[in-house]
N, C-alpha and C positions, 0 to 999 in steps of 0.2 A: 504494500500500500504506500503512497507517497504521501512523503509527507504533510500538503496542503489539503491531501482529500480526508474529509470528513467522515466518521465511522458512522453508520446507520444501524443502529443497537436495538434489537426487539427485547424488551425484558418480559419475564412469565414467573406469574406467582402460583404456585399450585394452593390448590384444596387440602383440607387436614383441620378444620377448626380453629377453636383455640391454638391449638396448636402451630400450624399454617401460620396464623397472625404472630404470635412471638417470635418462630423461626425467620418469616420474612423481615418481621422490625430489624434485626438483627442485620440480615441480607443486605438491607438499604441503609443500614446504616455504613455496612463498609462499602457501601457503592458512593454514597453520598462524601466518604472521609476521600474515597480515589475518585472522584470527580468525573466520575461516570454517568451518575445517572443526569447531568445537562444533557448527556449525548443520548439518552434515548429518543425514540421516535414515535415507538407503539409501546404501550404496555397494557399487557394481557393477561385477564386475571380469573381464577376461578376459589368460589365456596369462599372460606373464610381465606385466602387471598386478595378476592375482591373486596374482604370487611377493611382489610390493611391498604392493599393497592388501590383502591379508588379515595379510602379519605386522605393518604400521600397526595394524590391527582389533586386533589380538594385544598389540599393544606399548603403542601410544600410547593406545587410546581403552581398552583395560585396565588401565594404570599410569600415564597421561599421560605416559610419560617420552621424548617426538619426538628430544632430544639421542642417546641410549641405540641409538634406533632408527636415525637418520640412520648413527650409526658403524657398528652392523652391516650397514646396507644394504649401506653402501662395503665391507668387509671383504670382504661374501659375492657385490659384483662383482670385485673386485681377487681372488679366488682363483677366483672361473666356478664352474658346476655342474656342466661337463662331465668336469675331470678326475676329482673326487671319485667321478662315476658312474663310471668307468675302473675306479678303485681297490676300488670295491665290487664288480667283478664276480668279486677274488679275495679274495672269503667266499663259508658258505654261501648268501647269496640268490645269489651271480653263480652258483654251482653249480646249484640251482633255477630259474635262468633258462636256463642252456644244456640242463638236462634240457627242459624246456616250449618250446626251439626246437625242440630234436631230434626228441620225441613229436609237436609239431603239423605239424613238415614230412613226417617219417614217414604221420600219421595222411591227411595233406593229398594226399601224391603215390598213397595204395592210393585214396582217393576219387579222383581223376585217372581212374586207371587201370579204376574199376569204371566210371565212365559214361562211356569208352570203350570199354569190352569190350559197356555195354548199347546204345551207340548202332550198333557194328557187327553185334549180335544181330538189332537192328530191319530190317535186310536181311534177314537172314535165315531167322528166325521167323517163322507165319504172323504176318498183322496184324493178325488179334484176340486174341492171344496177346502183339504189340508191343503194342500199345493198354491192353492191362493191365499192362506193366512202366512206362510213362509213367504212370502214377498216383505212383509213386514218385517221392518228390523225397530224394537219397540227399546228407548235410552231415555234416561232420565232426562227434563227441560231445562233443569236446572243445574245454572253455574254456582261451585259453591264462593259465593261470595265475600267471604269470611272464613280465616282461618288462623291456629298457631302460626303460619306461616305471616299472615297480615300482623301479627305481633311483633315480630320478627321486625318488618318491617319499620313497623310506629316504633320499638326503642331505636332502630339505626338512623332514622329521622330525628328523633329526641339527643340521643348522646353524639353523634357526627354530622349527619349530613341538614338537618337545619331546612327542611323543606327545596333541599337545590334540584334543578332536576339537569339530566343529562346537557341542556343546552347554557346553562347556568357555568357548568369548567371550563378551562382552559384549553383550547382545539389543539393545542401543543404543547408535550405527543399529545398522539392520539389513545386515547384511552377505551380500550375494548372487554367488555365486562362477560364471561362466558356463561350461558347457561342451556339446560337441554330443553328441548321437546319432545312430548313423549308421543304426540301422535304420529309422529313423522318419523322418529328416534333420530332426530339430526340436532346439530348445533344450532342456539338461537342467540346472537351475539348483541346484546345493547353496546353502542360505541357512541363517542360524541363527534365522530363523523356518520356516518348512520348507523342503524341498528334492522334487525329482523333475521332471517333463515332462508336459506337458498330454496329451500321448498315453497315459502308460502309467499315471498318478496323482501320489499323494506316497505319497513313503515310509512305510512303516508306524515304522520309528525310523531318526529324524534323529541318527544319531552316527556319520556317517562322520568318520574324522578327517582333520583339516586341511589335512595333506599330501597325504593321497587326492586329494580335492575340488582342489586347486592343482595334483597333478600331472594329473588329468584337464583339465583347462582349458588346462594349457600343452603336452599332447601333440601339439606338432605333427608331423601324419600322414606329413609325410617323412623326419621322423627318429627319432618313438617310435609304437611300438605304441599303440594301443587299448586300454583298457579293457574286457575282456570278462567281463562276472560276471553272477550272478543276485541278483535286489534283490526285495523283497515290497512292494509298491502298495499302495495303498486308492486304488478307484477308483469309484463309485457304491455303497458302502457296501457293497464285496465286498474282500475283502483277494485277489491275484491276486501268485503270483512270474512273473518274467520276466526274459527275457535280455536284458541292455543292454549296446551299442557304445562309450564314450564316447571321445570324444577331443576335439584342440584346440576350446575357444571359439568362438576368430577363426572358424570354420569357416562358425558359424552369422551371428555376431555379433560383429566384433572390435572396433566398438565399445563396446559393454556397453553400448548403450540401452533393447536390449529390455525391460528388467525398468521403464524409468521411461517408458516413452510415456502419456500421457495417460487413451488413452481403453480401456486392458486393465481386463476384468472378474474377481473375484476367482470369479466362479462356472466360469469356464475356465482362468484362467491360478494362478499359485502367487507369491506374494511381491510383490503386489499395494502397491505402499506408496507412497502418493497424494503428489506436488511440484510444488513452483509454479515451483522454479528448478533448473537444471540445470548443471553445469561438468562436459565432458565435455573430457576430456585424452586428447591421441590422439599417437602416436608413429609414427604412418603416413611414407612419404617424401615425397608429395605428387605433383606430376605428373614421372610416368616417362618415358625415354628410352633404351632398351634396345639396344643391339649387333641387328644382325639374325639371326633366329634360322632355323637351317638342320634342323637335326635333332628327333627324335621329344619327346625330354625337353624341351629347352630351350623349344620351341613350345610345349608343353603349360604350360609353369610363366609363360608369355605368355598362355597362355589362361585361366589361372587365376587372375593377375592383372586381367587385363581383367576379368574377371568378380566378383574381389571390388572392385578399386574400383569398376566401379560401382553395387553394394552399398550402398559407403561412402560415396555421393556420394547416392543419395535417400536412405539417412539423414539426411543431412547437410540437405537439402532438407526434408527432416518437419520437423526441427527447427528451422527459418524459420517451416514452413507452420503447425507448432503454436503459434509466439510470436506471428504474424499472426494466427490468429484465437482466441486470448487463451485456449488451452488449458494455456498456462504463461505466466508474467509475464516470465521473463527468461532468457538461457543464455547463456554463453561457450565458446569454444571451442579452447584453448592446445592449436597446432598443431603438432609438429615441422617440417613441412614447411611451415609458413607462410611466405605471400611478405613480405617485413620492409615493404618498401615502404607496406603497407597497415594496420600496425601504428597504434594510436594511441599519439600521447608515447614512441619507445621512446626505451631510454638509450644513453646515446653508446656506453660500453661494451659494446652490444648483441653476443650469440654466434650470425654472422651464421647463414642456412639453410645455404650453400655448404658451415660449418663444422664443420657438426655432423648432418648429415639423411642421411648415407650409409651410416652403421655396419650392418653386416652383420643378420641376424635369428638368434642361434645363443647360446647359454648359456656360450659361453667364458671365460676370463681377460681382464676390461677395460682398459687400462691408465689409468692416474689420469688422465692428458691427457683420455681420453674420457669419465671419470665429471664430472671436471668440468666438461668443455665439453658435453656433455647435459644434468647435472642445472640449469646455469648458464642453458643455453636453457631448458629448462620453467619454472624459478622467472620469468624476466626476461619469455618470454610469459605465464603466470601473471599476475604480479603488472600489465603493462600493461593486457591485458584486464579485470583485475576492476575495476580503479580506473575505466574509461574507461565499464565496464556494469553493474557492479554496485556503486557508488558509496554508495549508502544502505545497503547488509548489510554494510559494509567496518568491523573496531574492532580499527585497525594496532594492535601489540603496540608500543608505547614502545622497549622495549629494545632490538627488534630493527628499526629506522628504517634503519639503516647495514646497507648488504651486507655 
C-alpha cells in the first residue's frame, strides 16, 4: 500500500450479550488508543455488539467524546438490562405487553382448534368437498404488538439512545446494524445509509429508531420475542408493505461480516461499502466441551451450537481465502476464545482464555471483576494483533502508551 493511500477499514462486532459488550469496550478501546478507528468506514454490528457499536456511533464518532462513552458502557453493564426490563413491565407498556400475550395466545389456541376440527372434517366430508377446504391456509391476524422484546427496546431508549433514530447519526462510517428474518431466513440490515433485506427491498423511510434497530439485532429467540410489524419496501420501482419477523443477528450472522465481504453487489445487496481491511472482534467461547446431553432441550441447544459454529468457522475460513487471493489486503481477528499460546508478543500481564471466555450469554448485572477482566482481554488481544498485522495503519495516541 502506499503511503498516501488511505486504508478503508470494515470493523464487526459480534453477538454474545453482556458479554459481547465488555469484550468489544475493550476492542475499541485499543482501536481508539492506535488511532484506528478514525479510519473506519463501515461498522457492522450484531446482538449485544450492536448495544456497544451503535451507542460508540452515537457517542464517540458524534461528539468524539470515547472517555464519556467508556463510563456509561460500565455503568449500563454494572446495572444489566435485564432488571430495568423487570421494572418496566409495571407501566403502561408492561400492561400493553400482557394485553398482546393474552390476545395472541387467545387468538393462537381458536386457530389450534379450527384446523383440528378441519383436519377431523377431512374424514368425514366427501373429498371433493375436503379438497376445497385445503385450499385454505387458516394464521393468526394478529401482529403481536407488544412484547419482552419492546422492553428491550424502551430501557435502550431510556439508558443510551435518547429517542434518536437511524437518520439522527453521523452518515460517517456508515453504521450497519445486523439482524435476521425469519420469514425469508435472510439478513435484515438497518444502516444509516439504508436499511431493509434483499428479499423484501429497502425501506421506503429509513427512520426506524435506534433502539428499534439494537433491540431487533439483540433479540435472542430464547428469551425475547420477534419483531412482528409491517414495513413498506421499494422493490423494482414498486413500493410493496409486508410482514416482517425480525429477531437476533447472530441468527443469521453473528459475526457481522456479511455486510463487508468483498465480492456483494450493490445491484442485490443494500449497504454495499467497498474495504480493503477488516478487524472483526468476536466474543465467541471458542472450542466447546459440553456435559452430555440426555434430554429434548439441552440436545437441541447442542445442535444448534454445532451448527452455528460451524457457520462461524467458514467464515472464518472466507476470511483467509479473501486475504489469499488479494480481495482484501489485511484482517485481524481479536478473539475471546483465542488460544494465548499463538498470540504474537502478548504481555506478561496477559487476561488468560481460562479467565475470562466463560461468562454466560444473558443481559444481567456484571460485576466489575468481569467488566474488567473482559474488557482487559479485548483491548490486550486488540492491541497484540494490530501491532503484529497491521503495523503501517497503527498512529498510537502519545498519551495513552501506559495501560
Amino acid at each position: 500500500m502506499s503511503e498516501t493511500a488511505e486504508p478503508k477499514i470494515g470493523l464487526a462486532l459480534s453477538g454474545g450479550g453482556a458479554r459481547a459488550i465488555a469484550f468489544h469496550l475493550g476492542c475499541l478501546r485499543a482501536l481508539h488508543r492506535l488511532g484506528l478507528l478514525d479510519r473506519v468506514v463501515v461498522l457492522s454490528t450484531v446482538s449485544g455488539g450492536s448495544v456497544v457499536g451503535a451507542y460508540f456511533h452515537a457517542q464517540v464518532n458524534a461528539k468524539g467524546d470515547f472517555a464519556s462513552f467508556e463510563a456509561n458502557i460500565r455503568a449500563l453493564l454494572a446495572r444489566g438490562l435485564a432488571r430495568p426490563m423487570c421494572r418496566k413491565l409495571f407501566s403502561v407498556l408492561g400492561i400493553k405487553v400482557a394485553v398482546a400475550f393474552a390476545m395472541i395466545g387467545i387468538v393462537a389456541l381458536g386457530v389450534t382448534l379450527i384446523k383440528m376440527l378441519m383436519k377431523v372434517a377431512r374424514w368425514i366430508i366427501p373429498r371433493a368437498l375436503a379438497t376445497h377446504f385445503e385450499r385454505f391456509e387458516i394464521r393468526s391476524p394478529l401482529h403481536r404488538f407488544a412484547s419482552r422484546t419492546t422492553l428491550l427496546e424502551a430501557v435502550l431508549n431510556d439508558e443510551l439512545f435518547k429517542e434518536a433514530s437511524l437518520n439522527d447519526l453521523p452518515s460517517q462510517p456508515h453504521l450497519v446494524i445486523n439482524a435476521t428474518e425469519l420469514r425469508t431466513g435472510s439478513a435484515f440490515r438497518f444502516g444509516t445509509k439504508e436499511s431493509g433485506s434483499w428479499r423484501w427491498g429497502k425501506l421506503h423511510r429509513n427512520d426506524a429508531s435506534v433502539a428499534h434497530a439494537v433491540a431487533a439485532s439483540a433479540a435472542y429467540p430464547l428469551f425475547l420475542p420477534a419483531f412482528d410489524e409491517t414495513l413498506t419496501f421499494e422493490k423494482d420501482g414498486a413500493l410493496n408493505a409486508s410482514r416482517i419477523i425480525l429477531t437476533d443477528g447472530g441468527i443469521y450472522d453473528n459475526l457481522g461480516l456479511g455486510c463487508l465481504w468483498p465480492d456483494r453487489s450493490p445491484d442485490v445487496s443494500f449497504n454495499v461499502i467497498p474495504v480493503d481491511t477488516i478487524i472483526c472482534c468476536s466474543a465467541g467461547y471458542g472450542l466447546r466441551q459440553e456435559p452430555p446431553s440426555q434430554f429434548l432441550f439441552a440436545r437441541m441447544l447442542s445442535v444448534f451450537s454445532a451448527v452455528f459454529d460451524r457457520a462461524q468457522n467458514a467464515a472464518i475460513h472466507r476470511l483467509h481465502e479473501a486475504q489469499r487471493t488479494s480481495q482484501i489486503k489485511r484482517f485481524i481477528f481479536p478473539y475471546l476464545g483465542q488460544r494465548d499460546r499463538q498470540l504474537p508478543n502478548p504481555p506478561a500481564d496477559l487476561i488468560r482464555r481460562e479467565e475470562a471466555h466463560a461468562y454466560p450469554t444473558d443481559f444481567n448485572a456484571m460485576p466489575d471483576e468481569w467488566i474488567d477482566r473482559l474488557s482487559l482481554r479485548g483491548e490486550q488481544l486488540t492491541l497484540c494483533l494490530a501491532r503484529a498485522y497491521l503495523p503501517d495503519l497503527i498512529r498510537e495516541r502519545a498519551a495513552t502508551n501506559a495501560h
